[in-house]
N, C-alpha and C positions, 0 to 999 in steps of 0.2 A: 624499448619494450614493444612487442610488438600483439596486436589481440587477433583472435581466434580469424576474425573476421580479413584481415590482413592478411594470415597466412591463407585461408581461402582464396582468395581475391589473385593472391602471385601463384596457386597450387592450382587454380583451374586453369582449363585447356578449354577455348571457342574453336568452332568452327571456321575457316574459315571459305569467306563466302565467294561464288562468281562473280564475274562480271559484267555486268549491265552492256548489253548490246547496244543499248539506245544511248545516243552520241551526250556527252558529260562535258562540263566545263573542266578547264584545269583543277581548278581550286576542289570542286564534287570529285572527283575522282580521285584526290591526293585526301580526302578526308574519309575515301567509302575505300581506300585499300588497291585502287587502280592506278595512284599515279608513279610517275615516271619515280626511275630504278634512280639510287643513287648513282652519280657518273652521266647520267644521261644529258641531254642537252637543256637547255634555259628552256624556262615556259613558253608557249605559245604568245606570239605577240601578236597584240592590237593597234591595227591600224589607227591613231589616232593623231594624226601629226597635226592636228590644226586646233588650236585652243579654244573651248568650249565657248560659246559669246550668248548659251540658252539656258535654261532649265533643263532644258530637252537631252541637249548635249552636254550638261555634266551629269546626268543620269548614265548618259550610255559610256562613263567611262567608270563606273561605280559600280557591284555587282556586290549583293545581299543572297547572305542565303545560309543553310546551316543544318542540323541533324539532330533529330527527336528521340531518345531511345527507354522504354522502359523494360525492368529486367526481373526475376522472379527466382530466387534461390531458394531450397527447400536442402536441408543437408540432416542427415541421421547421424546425430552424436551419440556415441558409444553406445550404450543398454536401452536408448530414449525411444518409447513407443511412435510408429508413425504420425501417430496422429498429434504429438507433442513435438514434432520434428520443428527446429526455427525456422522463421519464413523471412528472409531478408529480400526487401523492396528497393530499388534506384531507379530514381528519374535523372535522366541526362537530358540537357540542351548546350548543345553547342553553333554558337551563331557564328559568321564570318562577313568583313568589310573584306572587298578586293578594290582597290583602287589604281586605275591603270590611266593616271593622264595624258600621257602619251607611249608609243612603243618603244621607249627608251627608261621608263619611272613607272615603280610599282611602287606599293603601299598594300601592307596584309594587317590584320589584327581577328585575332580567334580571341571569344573567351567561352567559359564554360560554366554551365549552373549544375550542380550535381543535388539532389535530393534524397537526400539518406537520412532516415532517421535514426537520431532524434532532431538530426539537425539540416540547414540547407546551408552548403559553400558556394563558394565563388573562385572562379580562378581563370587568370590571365592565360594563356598557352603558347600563343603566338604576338608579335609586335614588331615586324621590321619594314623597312624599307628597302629595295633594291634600285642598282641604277648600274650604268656601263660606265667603262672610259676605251672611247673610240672602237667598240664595238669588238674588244678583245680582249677585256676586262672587267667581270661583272663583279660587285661589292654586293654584299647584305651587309644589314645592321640593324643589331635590334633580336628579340629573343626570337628562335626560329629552330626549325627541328633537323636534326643531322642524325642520319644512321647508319654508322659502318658494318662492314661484315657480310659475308654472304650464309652464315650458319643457318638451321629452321629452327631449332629449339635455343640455342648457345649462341650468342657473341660476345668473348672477350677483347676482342678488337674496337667495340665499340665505346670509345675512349670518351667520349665528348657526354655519351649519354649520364645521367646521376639517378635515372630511374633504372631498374630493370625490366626488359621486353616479356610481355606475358607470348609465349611462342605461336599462339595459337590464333590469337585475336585478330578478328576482321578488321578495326581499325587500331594502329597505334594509338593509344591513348595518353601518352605521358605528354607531360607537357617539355615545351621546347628552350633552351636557353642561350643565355646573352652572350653574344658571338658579335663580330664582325671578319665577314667570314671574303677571302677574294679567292675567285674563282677564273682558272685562266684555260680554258676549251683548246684541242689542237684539235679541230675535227675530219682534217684531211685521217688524219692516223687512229682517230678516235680514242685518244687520249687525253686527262683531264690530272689538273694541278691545283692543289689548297693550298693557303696558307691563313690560318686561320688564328687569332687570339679568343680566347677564352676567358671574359669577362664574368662569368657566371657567379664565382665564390671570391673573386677579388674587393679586398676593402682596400688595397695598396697597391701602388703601380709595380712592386716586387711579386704581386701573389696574382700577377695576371699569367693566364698557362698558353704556350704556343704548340699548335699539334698542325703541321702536314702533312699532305697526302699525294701520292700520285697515283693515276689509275691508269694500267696499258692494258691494250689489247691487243691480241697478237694472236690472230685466227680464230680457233675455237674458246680460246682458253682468255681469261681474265685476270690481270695480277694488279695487285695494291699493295704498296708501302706507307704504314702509316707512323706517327709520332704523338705524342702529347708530353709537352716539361714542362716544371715549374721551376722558377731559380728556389735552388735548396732546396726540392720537393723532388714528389715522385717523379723516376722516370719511366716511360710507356713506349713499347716499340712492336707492330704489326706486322703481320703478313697474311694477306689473306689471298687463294685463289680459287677461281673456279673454275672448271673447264670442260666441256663433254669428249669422254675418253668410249668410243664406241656407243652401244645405244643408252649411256650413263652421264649424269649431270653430277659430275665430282666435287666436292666443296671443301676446300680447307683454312680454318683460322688456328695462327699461331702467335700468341702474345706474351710480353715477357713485360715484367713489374722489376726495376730496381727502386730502393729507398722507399718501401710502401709505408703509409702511414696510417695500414689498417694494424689495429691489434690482435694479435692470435694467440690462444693457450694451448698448453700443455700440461702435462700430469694426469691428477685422475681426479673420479669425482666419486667420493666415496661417503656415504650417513650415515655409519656406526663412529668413524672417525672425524666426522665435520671437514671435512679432506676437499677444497675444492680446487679446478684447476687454477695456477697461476697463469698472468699476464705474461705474454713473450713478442719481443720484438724480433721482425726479419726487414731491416733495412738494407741490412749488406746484402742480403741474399738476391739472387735473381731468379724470378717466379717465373715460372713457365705455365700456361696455358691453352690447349690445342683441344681443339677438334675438327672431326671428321665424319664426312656424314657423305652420301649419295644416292640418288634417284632414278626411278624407273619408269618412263613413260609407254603401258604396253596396250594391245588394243584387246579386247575382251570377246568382242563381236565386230560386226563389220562398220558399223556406226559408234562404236563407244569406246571409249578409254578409259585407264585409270592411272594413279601415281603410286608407287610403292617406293619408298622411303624409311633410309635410315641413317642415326646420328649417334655417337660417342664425345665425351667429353672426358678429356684429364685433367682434373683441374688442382693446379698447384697450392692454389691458394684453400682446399679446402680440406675436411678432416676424414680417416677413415674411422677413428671411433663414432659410434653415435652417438655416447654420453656428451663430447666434446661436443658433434655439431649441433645438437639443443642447445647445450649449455653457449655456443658462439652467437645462435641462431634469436637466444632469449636475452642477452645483453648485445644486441645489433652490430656484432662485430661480424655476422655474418647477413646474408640477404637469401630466399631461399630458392631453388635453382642454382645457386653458385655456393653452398654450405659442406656439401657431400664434397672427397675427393674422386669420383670418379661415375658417370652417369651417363645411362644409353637409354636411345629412344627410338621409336618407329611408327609410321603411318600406312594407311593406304586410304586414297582419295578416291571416290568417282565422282565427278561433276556431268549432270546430263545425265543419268542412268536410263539407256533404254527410251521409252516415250517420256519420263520424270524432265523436261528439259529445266524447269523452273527449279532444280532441287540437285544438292550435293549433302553426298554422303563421306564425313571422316569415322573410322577406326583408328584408335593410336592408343600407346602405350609408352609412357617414362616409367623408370627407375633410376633410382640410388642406389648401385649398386653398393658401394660402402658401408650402407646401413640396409640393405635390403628392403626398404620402403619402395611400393610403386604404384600405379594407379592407370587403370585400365579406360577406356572412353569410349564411346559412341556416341556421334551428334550429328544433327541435319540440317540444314537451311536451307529456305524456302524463298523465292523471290518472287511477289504478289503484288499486285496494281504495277508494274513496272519497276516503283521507285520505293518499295517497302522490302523491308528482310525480318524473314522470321525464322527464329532459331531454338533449336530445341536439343539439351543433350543429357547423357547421363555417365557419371563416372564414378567407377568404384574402386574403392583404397585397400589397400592388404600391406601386410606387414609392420612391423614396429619401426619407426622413424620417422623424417622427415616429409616424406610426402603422403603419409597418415596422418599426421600429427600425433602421434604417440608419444607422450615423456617415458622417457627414462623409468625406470620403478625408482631407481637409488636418487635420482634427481626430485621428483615427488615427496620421496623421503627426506630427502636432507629438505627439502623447500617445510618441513612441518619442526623441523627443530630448531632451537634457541638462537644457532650462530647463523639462520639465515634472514638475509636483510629484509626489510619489508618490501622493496620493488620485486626482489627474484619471488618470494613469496606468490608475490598478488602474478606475474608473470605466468608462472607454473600454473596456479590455480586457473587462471583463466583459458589455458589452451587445455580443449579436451576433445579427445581422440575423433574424427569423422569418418564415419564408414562411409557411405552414400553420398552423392550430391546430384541436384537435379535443378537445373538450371531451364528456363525459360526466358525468350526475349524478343522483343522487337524494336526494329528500329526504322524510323521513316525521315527521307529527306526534306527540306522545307525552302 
């Protein structure tokens, strides 16, 4: 089950921010949204070959440091006067240990304090360790972040992740999982090879998952084969490329699911007849999922650009009724972004506008197309004292579906008679329709 506030939280769109001019360590840059691209080459290494014999010197191979964010949601539920609109508050701190003893041995540990009322968590993110074997073989181990796919809005190639990517967001915020992951570099060719176990949801050496990867390059263009199986589990097969085709940056993911062990219904959902959909399994089947999406870098005036983008998603695994994808969406058979069978989206960026150097402007638009749900945006960010970002946006919902949050009428209805359980009940009742949302935030490095 999932509450109001959840479906918020995956249904907004952030801005996302530029990038700081003024020079960044590895570690600040892969946490503010700058670091290096999946495939790219191993972090920056520190000279440290001689073992620390001070205080002084194990300082300097040790680096503290982390990210402050507080965030301001105001959203207009259905008929609810502005001035009665919720105001939902989050404080985020996320701190980081980098330990680098020598240029051969890393050590990383994130964790995360989130402040949400009514309550404050706590949460692990990051925890591994790296290291080489003869300097063409590098190992992690330990919980760490992997993101496949080259999509903006959509990656179903992205096999490894258990969260969904909000598409928008200046920093990834999911947390990362227990991998031991090798990594084997050709960088004459600029080619890169995984082989990677997945430890994440294993309680037995049978339910550990194996997923590789190759990444070529081959002039303008990028290609990736990827994998993830489990014995007797799902199988998961990739392709993902990119490539610029004239003055366009072309992106494609294609993913296919056999033996899934997500559940999906069919039938109908009907409240004169207590009618709801049945349970149906597709393990034989082979699910297909693609998108496609492409980019325009054009110049507007003599000094400024922008980006104009856009992205399609066919997604095999989801429904084109809208009764079903609530009805999947409120018993977590589905997650939402990936609910609807079929969904387009578009941008346009300016970063820099004019004398604005400190400030970038998005316009963007998603739909569901399936259910006709979609929601429109405008948002800006600001980058102040150097090392602070403030962000500001607003987005507005139309139509009945998923990314309004609209129930069903007959779903409502049937959620108020005899034969409905009490979680779908209290489910139904709790998500209620948001027109508006207006989002403020800032966030500062530490």
């Amino acid at each position: 089950m999932r509450t109001p506030s959840a479906f918020l939280a995956l249904a907004l769109v952030i801005v996302i921010a530029p990038r700081s001019a003024t020079a960044q360590n590895a570690v600040e840059d892969e946490l503010f949204g700058a670091g290096p691209a999946t495939g790219s080459a191993e972090p920056p290494k520190v000279d440290l070959r001689k073992k620390p014999d001070s205080i002084a010197a194990f300082k300097d191979t040790l680096v503290l440091g982390g990210r402050l964010r507080w965030e301001f949601l105001f959203a207009r539920i259905e008929e609810t006067k502005v001035k009665k609109s919720p105001l939902t508050q989050n404080g985020l701190l996320d701190l980081y240990f980098d330990s680098r003893p020598n240029e051969r041995l890393r050590a990383f540990a994130r964790g995360r304090i989130l402040d949400q009322k009514p309550a404050t968590t706590y949460r692990l993110d990051e925890l591994w360790i790296k290291w080489d074997v003869a300097r063409t073989a590098f190992f992690t181990l330990g919980r760490q972040k992997v993101k496949w796919g080259s999509g903006t809005f959509w990656n179903p190639t992205d096999f490894l992740a258990r969260e969904v990517k909000d598409p928008y967001a200046n920093v990834d915020e999911r947390s990362g999982v227990t991998l031991v992951k090798l990594h084997v570099p050709v960088e004459k060719q600029g080619f890169n090879f995984y082989l990677i176990a997945d430890l994440q949801d294993a309680v037995a050496a049978d339910q550990i998952g194996f997923a590789p990867r190759a990444e070529l390059v081959f002039g303008d263009a990028e290609l990736a084969f990827s994998g993830h199986f489990v014995d007797g589990g799902e199988e998961r097969f990739g392709l993902d490329l990119s490539a610029g085709v004239g003055p366009f940056d072309v992106k494609f993911e294609n993913a296919f699911t056999h033996r899934s062990q997500r559940v999906f219904y069919e039938g109908e959902l009907d409240a004169a007849t207590a009618r709801l959909p049945t349970p149906k399994s597709r393990k034989e089947d082979w699910i297909r999922q693609s998108v496609v999406g492409a980019e325009w870098e054009f110049k507007y005036s003599d000094d400024d650009t922008a980006v104009l983008g856009a992205e399609g998603f066919d997604n095999g695994m989801g429904y084109e009724d809208r009764k079903l994808t609530a009805y999947a969406l409120l018993n977590g058979a589905a997650v939402p972004l990936y609910a609807g069978r079929r969904y387009g989206a578009a941008f346009l960026r300016a970063a820099k506008p004019g004398s604005f150097n400190d400030t970038t402007v998005l316009l963007s638009g998603l739909k569901n197309v399936s259910d006709g749900s979609a929601q429109a945006r405008l948002g800006f960010t600001w980058v102040v004292l150097n090392d602070a970002l403030v962000e500001a946006s607003f987005t507005q919902a139309m139509g009945k579906g998923e990314l309004h949050l609209a129930m069903p009428d007959d779903l409502r209805a049937f959620a108020q008679t005899p034969a409905a359980s009490p979680e779908l009940r209290a489910a139904v009742g709790a998500v209620r329709r948001t027109d508006q949302i207006l989002q403020l935030g800032m966030s500062a490095k530490l």
